[in-house]
PQR file with spaces between the fields and no chain letter, atoms N, CA, C, O and H, PARSE charges and radii, in Angstrom:
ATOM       1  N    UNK     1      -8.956    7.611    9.507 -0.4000 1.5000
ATOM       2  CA   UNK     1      -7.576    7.147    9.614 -0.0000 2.0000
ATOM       3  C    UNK     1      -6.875    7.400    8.278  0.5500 1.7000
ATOM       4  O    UNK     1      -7.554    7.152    7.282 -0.5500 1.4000
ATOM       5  N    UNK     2      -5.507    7.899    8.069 -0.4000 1.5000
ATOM       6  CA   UNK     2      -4.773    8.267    6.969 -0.0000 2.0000
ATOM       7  C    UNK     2      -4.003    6.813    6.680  0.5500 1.7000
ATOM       8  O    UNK     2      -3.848    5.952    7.546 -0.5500 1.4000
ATOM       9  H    UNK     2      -4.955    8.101    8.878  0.4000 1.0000
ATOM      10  N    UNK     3      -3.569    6.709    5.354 -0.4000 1.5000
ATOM      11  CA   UNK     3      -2.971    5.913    4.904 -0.0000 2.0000
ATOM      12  C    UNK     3      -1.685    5.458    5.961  0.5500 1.7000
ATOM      13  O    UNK     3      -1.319    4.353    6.364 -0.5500 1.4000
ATOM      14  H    UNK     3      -3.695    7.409    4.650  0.4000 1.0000
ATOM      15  N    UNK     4      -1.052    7.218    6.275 -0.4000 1.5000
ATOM      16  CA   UNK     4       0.182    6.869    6.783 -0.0000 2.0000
ATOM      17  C    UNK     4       0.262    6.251    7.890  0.5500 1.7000
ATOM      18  O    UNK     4       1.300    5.634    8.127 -0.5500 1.4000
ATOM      19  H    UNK     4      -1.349    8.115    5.948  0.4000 1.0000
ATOM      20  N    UNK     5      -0.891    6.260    8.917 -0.4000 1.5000
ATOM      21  CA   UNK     5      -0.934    5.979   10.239 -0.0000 2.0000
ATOM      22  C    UNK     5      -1.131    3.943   10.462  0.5500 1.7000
ATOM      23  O    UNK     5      -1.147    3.250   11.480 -0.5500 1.4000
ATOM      24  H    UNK     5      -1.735    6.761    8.725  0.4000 1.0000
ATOM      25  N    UNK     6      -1.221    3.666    9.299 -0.4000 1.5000
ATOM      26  CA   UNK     6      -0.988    2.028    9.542 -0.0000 2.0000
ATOM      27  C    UNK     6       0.503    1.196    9.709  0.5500 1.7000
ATOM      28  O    UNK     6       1.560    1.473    9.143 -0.5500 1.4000
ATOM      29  H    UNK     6      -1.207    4.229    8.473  0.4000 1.0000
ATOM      30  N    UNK     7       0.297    0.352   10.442 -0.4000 1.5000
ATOM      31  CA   UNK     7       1.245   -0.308   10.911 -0.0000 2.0000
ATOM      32  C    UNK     7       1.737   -1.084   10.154  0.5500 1.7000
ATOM      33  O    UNK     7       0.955   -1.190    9.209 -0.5500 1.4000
ATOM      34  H    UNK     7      -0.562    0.127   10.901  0.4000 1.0000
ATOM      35  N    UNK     8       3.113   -2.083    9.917 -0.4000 1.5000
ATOM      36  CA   UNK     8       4.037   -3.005    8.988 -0.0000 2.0000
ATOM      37  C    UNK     8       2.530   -4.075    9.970  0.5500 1.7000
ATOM      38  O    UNK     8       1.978   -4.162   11.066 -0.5500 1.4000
ATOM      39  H    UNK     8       3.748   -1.997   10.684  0.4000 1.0000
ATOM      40  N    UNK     9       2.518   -4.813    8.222 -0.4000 1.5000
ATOM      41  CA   UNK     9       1.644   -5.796    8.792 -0.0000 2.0000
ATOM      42  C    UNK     9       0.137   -6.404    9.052  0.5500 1.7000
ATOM      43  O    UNK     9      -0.452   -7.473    9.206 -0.5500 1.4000
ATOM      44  H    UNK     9       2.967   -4.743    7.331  0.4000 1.0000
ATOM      45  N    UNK    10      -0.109   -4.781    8.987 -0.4000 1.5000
ATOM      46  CA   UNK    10      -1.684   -4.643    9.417 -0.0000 2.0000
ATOM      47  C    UNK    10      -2.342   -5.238    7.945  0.5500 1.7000
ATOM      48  O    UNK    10      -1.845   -5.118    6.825 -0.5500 1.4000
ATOM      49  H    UNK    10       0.370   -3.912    8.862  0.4000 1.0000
ATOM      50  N    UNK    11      -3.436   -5.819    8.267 -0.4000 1.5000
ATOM      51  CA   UNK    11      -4.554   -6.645    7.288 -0.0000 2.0000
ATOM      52  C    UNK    11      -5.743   -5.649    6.875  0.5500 1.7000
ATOM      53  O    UNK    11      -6.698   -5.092    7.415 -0.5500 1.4000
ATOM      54  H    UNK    11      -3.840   -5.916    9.177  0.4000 1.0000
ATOM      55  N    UNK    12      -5.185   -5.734    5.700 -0.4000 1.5000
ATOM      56  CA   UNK    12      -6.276   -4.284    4.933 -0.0000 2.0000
ATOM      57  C    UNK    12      -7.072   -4.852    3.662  0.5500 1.7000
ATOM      58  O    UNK    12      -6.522   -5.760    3.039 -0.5500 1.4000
ATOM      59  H    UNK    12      -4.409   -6.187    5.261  0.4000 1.0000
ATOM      60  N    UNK    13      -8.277   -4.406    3.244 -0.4000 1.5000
ATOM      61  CA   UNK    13      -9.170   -4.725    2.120 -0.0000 2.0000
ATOM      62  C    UNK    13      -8.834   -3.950    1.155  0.5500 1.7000
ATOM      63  O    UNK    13      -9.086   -2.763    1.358 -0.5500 1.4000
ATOM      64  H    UNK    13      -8.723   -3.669    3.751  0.4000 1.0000
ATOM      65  N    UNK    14      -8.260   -4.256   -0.015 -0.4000 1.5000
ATOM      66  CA   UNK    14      -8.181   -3.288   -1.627 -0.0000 2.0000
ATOM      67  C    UNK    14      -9.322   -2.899   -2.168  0.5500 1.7000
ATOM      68  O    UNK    14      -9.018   -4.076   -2.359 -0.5500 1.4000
ATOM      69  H    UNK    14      -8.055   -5.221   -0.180  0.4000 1.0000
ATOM      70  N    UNK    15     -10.136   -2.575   -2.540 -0.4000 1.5000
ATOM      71  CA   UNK    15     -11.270   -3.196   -3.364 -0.0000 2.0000
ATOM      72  C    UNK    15     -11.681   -4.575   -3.668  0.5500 1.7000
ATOM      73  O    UNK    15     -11.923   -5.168   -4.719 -0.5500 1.4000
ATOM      74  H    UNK    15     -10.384   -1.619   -2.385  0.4000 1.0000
ATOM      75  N    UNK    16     -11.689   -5.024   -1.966 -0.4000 1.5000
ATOM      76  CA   UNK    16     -12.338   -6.553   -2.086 -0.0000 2.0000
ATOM      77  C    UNK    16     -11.556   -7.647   -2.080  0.5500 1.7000
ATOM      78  O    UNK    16     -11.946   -8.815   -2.053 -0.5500 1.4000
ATOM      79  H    UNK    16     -11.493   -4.542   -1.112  0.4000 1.0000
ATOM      80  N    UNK    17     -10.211   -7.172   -2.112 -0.4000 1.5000
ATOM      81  CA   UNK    17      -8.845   -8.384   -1.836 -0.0000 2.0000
ATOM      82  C    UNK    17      -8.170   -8.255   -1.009  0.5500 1.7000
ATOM      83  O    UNK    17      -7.443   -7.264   -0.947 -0.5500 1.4000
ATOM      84  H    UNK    17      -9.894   -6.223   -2.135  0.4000 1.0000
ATOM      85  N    UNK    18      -8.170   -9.092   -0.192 -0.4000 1.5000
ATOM      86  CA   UNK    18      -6.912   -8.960    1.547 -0.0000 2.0000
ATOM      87  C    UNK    18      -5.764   -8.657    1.059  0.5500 1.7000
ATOM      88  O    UNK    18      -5.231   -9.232    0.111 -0.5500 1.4000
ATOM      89  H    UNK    18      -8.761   -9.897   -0.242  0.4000 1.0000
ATOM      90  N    UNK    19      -5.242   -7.580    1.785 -0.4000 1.5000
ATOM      91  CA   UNK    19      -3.471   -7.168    1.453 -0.0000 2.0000
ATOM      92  C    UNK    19      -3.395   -7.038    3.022  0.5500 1.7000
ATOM      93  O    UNK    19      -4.195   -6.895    3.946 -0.5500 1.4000
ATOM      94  H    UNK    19      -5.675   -7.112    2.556  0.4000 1.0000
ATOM      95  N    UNK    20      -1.878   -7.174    2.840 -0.4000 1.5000
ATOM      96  CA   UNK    20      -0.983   -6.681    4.024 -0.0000 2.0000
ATOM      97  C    UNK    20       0.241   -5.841    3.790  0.5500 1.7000
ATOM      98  O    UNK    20       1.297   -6.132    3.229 -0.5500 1.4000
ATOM      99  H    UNK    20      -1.228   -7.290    2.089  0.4000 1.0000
ATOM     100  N    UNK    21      -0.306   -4.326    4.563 -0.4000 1.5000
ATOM     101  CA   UNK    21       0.791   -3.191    4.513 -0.0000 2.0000
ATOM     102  C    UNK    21       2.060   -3.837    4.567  0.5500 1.7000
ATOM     103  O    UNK    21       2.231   -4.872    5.210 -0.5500 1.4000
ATOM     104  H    UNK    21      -1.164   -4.090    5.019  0.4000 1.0000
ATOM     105  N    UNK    22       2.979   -3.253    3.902 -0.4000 1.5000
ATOM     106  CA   UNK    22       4.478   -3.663    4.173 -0.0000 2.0000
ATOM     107  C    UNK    22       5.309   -2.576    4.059  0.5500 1.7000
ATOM     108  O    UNK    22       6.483   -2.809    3.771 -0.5500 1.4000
ATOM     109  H    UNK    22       2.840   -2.412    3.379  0.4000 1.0000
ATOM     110  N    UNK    23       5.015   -1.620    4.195 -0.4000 1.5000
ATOM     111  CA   UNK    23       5.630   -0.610    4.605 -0.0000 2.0000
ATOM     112  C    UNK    23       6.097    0.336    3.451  0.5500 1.7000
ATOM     113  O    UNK    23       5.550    0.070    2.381 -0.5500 1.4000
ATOM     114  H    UNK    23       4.061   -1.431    4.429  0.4000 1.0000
ATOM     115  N    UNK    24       6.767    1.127    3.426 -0.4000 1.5000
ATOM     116  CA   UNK    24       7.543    1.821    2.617 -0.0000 2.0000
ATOM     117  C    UNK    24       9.035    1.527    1.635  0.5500 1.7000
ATOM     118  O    UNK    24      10.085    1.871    2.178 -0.5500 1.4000
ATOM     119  H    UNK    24       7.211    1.342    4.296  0.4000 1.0000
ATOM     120  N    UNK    25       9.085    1.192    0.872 -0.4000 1.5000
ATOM     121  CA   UNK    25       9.903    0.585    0.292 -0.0000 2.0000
ATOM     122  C    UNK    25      10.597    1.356   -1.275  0.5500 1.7000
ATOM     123  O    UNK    25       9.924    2.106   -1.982 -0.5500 1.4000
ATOM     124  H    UNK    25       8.232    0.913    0.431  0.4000 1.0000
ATOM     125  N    UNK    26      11.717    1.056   -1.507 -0.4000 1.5000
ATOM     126  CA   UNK    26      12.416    1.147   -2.930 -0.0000 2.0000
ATOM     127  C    UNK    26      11.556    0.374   -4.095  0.5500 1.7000
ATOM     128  O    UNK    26      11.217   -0.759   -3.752 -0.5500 1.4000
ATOM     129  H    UNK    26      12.263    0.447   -0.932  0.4000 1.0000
ATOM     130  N    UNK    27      11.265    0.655   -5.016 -0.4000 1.5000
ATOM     131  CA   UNK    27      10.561   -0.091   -5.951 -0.0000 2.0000
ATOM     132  C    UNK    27      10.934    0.770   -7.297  0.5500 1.7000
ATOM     133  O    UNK    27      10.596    1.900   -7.650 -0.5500 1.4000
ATOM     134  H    UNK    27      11.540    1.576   -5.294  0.4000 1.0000
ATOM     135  N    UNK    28      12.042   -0.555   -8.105 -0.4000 1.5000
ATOM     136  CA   UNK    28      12.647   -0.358   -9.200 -0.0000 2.0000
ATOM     137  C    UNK    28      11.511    0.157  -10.266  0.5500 1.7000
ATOM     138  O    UNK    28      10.451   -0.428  -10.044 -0.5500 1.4000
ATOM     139  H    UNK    28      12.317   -1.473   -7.818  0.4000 1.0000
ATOM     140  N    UNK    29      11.408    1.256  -11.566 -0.4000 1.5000
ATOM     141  CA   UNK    29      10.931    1.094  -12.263 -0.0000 2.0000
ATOM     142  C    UNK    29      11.236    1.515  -13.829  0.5500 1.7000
ATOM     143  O    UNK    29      11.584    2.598  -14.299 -0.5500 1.4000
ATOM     144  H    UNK    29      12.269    1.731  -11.746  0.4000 1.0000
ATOM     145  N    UNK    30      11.029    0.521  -14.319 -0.4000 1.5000
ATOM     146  CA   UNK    30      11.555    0.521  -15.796 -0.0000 2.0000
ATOM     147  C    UNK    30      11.946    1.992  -16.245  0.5500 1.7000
ATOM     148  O    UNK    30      11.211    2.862  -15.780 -0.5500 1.4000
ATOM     149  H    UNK    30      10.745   -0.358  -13.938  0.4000 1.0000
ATOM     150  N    UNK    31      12.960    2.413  -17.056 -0.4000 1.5000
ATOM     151  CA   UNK    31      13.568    3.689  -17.892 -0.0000 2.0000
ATOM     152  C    UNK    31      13.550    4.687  -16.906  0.5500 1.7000
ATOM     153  O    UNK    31      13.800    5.843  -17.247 -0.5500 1.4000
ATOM     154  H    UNK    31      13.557    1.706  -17.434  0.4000 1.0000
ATOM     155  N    UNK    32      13.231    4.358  -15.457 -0.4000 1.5000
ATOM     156  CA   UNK    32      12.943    5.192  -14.564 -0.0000 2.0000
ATOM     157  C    UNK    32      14.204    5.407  -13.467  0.5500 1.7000
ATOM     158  O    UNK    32      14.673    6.542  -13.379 -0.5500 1.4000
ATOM     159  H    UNK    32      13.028    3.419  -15.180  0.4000 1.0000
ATOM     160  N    UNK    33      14.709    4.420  -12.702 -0.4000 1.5000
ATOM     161  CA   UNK    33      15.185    4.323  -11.738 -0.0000 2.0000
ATOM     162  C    UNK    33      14.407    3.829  -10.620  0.5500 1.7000
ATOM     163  O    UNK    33      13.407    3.132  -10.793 -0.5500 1.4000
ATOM     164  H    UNK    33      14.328    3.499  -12.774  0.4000 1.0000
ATOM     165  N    UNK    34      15.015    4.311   -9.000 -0.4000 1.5000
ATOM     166  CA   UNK    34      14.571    3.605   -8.241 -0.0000 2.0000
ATOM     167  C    UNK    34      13.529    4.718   -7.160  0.5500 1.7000
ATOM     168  O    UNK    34      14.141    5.638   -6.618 -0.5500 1.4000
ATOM     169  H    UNK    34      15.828    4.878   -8.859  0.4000 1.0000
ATOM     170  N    UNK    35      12.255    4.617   -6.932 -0.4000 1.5000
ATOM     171  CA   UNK    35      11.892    5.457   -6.119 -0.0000 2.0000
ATOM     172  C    UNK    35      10.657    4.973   -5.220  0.5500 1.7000
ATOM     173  O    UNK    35       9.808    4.229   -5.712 -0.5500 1.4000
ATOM     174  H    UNK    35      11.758    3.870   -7.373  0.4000 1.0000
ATOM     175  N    UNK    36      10.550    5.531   -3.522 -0.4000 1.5000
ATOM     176  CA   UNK    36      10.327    4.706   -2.915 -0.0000 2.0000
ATOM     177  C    UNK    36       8.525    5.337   -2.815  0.5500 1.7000
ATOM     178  O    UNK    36       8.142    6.506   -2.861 -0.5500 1.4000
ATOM     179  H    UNK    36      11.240    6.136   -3.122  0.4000 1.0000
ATOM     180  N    UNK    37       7.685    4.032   -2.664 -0.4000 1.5000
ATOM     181  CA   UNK    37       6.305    4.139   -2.759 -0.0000 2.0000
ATOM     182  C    UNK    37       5.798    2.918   -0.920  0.5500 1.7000
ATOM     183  O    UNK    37       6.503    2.161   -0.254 -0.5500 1.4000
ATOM     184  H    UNK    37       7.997    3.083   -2.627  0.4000 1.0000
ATOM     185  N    UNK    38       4.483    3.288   -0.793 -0.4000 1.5000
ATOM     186  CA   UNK    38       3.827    2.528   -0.221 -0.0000 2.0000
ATOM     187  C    UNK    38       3.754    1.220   -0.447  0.5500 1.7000
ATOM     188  O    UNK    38       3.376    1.080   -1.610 -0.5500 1.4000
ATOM     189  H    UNK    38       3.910    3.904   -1.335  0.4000 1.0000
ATOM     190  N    UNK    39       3.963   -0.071    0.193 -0.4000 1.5000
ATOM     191  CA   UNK    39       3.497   -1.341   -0.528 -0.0000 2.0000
ATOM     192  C    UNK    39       2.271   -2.292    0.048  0.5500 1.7000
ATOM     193  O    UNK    39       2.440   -2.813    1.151 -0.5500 1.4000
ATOM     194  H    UNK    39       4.270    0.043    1.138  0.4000 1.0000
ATOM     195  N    UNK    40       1.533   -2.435   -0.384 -0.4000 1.5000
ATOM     196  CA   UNK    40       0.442   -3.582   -0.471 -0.0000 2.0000
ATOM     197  C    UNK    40       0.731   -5.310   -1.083  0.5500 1.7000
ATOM     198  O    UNK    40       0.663   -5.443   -2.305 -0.5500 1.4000
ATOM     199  H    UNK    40       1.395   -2.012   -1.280  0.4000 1.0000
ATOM     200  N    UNK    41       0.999   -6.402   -0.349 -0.4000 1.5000
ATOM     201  CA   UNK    41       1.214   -7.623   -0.552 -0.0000 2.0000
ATOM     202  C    UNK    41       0.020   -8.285   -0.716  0.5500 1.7000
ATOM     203  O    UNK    41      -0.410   -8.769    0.331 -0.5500 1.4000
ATOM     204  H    UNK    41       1.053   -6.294    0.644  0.4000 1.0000
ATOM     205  N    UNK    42      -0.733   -8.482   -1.816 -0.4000 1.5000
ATOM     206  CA   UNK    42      -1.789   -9.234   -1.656 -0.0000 2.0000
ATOM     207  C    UNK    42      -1.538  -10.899   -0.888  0.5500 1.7000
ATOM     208  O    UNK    42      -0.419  -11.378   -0.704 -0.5500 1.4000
ATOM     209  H    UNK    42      -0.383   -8.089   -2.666  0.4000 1.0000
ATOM     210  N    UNK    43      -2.735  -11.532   -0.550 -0.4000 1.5000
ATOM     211  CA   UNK    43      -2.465  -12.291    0.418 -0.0000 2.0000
ATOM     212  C    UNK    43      -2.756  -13.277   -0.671  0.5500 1.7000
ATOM     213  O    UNK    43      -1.920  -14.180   -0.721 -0.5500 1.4000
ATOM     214  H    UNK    43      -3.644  -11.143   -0.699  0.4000 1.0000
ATOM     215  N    UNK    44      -3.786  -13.352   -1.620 -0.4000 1.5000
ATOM     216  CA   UNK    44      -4.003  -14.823   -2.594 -0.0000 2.0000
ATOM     217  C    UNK    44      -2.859  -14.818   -3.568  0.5500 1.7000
ATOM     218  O    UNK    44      -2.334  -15.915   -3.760 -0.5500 1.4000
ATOM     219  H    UNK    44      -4.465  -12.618   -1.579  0.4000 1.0000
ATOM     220  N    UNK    45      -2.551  -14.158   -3.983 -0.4000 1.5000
ATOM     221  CA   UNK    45      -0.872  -14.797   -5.333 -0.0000 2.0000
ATOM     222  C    UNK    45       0.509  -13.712   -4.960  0.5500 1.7000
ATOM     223  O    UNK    45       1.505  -13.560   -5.667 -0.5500 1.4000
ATOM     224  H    UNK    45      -2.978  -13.267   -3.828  0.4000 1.0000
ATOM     225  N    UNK    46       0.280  -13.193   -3.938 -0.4000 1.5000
ATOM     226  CA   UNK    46       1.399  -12.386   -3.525 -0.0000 2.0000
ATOM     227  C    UNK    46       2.697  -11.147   -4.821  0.5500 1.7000
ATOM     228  O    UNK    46       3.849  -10.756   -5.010 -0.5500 1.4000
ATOM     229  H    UNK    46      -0.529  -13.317   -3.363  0.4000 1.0000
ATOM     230  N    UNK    47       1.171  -11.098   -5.340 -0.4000 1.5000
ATOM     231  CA   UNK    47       1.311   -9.196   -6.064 -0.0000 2.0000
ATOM     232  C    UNK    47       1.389   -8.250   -5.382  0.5500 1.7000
ATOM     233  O    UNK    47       1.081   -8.549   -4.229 -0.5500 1.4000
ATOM     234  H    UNK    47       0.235  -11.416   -5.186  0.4000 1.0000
ATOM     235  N    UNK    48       1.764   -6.775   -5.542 -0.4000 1.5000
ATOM     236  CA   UNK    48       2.232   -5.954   -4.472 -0.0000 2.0000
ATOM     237  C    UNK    48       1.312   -4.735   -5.329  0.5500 1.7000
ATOM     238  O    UNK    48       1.303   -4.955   -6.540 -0.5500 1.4000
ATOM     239  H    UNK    48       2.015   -6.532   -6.479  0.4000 1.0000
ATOM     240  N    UNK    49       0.679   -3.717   -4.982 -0.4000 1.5000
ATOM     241  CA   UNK    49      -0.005   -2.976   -4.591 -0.0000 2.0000
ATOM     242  C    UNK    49       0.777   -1.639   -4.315  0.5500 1.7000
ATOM     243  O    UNK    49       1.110   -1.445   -3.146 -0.5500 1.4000
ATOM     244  H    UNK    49       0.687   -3.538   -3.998  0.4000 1.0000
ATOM     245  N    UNK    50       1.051   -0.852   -5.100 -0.4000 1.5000
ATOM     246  CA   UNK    50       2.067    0.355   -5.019 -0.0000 2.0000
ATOM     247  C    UNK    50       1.099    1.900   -4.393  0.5500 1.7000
ATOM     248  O    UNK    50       0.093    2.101   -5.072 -0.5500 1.4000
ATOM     249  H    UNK    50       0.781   -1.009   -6.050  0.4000 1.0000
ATOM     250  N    UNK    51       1.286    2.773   -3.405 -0.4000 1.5000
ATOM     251  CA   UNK    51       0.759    3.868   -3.643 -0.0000 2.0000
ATOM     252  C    UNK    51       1.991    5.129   -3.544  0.5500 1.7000
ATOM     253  O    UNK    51       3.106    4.830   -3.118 -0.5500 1.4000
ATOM     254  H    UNK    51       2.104    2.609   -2.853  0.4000 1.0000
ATOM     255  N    UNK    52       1.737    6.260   -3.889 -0.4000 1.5000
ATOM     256  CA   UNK    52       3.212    7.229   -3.752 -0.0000 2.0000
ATOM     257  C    UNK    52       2.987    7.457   -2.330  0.5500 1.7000
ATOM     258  O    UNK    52       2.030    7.166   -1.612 -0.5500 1.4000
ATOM     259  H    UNK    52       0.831    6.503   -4.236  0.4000 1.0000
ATOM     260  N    UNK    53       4.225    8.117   -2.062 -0.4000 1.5000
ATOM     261  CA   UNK    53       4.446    8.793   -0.711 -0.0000 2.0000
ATOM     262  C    UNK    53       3.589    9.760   -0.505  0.5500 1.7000
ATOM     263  O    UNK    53       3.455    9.985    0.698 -0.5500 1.4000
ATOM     264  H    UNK    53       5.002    8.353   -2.646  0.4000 1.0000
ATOM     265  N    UNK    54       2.755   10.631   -1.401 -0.4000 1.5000
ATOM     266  CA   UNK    54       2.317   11.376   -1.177 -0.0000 2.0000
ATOM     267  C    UNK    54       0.823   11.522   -0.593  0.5500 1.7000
ATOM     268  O    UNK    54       0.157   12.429   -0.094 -0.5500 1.4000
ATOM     269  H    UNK    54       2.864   10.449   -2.378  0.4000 1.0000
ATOM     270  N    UNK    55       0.598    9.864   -0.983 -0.4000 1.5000
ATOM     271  CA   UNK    55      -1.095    9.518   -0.597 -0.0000 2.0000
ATOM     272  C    UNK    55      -0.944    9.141    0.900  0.5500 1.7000
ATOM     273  O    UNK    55      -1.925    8.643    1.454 -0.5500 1.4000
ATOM     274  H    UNK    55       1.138    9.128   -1.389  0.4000 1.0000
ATOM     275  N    UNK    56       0.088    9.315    1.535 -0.4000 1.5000
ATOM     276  CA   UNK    56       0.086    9.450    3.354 -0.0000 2.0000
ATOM     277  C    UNK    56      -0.957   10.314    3.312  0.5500 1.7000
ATOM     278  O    UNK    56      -1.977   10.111    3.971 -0.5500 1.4000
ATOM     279  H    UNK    56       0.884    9.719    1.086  0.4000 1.0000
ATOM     280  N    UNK    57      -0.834   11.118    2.710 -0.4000 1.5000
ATOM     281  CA   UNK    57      -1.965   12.332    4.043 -0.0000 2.0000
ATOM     282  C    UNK    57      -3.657   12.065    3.763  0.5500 1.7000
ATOM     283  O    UNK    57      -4.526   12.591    4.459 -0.5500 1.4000
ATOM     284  H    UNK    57      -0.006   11.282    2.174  0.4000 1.0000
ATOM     285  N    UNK    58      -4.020   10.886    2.281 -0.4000 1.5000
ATOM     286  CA   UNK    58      -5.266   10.980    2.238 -0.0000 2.0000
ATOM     287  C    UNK    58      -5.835   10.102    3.091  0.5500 1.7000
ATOM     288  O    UNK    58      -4.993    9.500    3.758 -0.5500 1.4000
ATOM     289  H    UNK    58      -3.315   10.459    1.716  0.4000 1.0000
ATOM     290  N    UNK    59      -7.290    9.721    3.381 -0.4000 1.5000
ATOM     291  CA   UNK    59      -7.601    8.938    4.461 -0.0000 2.0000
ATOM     292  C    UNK    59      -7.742    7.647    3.198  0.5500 1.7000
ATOM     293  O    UNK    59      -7.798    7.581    1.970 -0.5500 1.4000
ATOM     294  H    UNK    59      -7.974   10.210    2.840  0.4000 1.0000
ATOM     295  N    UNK    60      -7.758    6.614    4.522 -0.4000 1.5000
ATOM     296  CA   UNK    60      -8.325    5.040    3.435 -0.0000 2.0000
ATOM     297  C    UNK    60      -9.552    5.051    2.933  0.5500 1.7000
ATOM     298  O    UNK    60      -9.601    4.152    2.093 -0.5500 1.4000
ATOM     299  H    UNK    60      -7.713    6.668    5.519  0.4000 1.0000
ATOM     300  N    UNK    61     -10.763    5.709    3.026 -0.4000 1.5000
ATOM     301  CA   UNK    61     -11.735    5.824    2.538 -0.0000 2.0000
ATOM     302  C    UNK    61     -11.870    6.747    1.274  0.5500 1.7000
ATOM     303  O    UNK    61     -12.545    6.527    0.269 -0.5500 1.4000
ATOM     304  H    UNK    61     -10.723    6.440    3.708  0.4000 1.0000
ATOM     305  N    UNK    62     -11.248    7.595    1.493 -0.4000 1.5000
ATOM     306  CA   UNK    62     -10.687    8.224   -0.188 -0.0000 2.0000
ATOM     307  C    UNK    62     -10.053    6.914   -0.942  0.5500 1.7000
ATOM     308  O    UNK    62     -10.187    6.684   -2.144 -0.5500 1.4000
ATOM     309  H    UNK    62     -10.699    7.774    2.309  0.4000 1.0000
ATOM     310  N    UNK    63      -9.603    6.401   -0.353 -0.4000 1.5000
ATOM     311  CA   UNK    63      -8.157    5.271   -1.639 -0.0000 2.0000
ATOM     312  C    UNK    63      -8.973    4.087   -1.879  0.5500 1.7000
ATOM     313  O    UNK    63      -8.495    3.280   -2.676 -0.5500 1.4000
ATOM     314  H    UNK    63      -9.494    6.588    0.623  0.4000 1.0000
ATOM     315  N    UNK    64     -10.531    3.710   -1.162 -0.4000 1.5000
ATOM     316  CA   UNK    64     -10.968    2.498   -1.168 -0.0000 2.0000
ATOM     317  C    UNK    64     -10.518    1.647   -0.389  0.5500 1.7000
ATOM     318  O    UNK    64     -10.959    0.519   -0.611 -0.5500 1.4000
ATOM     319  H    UNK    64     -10.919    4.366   -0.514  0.4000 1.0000
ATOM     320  N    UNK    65      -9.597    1.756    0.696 -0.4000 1.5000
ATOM     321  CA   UNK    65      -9.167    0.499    1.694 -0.0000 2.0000
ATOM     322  C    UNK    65      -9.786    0.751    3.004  0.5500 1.7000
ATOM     323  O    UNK    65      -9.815    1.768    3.697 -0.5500 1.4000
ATOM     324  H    UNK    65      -9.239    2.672    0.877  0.4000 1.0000
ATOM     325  N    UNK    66     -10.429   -0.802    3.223 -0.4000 1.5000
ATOM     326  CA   UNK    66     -10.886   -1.042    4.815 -0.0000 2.0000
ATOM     327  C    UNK    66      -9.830   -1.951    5.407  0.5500 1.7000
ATOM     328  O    UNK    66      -9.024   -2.710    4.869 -0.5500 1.4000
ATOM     329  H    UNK    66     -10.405   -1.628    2.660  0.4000 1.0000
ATOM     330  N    UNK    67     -10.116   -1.595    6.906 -0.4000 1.5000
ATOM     331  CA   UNK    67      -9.403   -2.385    8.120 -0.0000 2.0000
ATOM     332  C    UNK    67      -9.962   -3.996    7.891  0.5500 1.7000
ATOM     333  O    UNK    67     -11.156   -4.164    7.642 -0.5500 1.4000
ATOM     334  H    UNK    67     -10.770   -0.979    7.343  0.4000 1.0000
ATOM     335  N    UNK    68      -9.253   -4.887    7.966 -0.4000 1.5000
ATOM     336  CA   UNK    68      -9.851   -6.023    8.344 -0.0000 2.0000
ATOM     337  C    UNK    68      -9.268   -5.916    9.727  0.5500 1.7000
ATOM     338  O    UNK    68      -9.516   -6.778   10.570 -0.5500 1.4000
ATOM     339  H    UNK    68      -8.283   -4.751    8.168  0.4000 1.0000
């Protein structure tokens, strides 16, 4: 399964910490501007988990994420 093919929502493992996909989003960054990445919401202190657009096409087992 590819990164891109998960759903808003779905309950995924980081390296050992529950996140929940949240989709594709704008994410401000310093001296940078604004450009849009993957997001990961961790579920224990609700930190977010960035990947680029471009890691759609790798699978979750390349990136380290399982299905819960």
């Amino acid at each position: 399964m590819k990164l891109s093919d998960l759903k808003l929502g779905q309950k995924v493992s980081i390296n050992g910490t529950a996140s929940e996909y949240q989709g594709i989003r704008k994410v401000k960054i310093p001296n940078f501007g604004k450009v849009e990445k993957r997001v990961f919401r961790r579920d224990e202190n609700g930190e977010c988990i960035y990947y680029n657009i471009i890691d759609g096409t790798k699978t979750l087992k390349n990136l380290g994420i399982k299905l819960l």
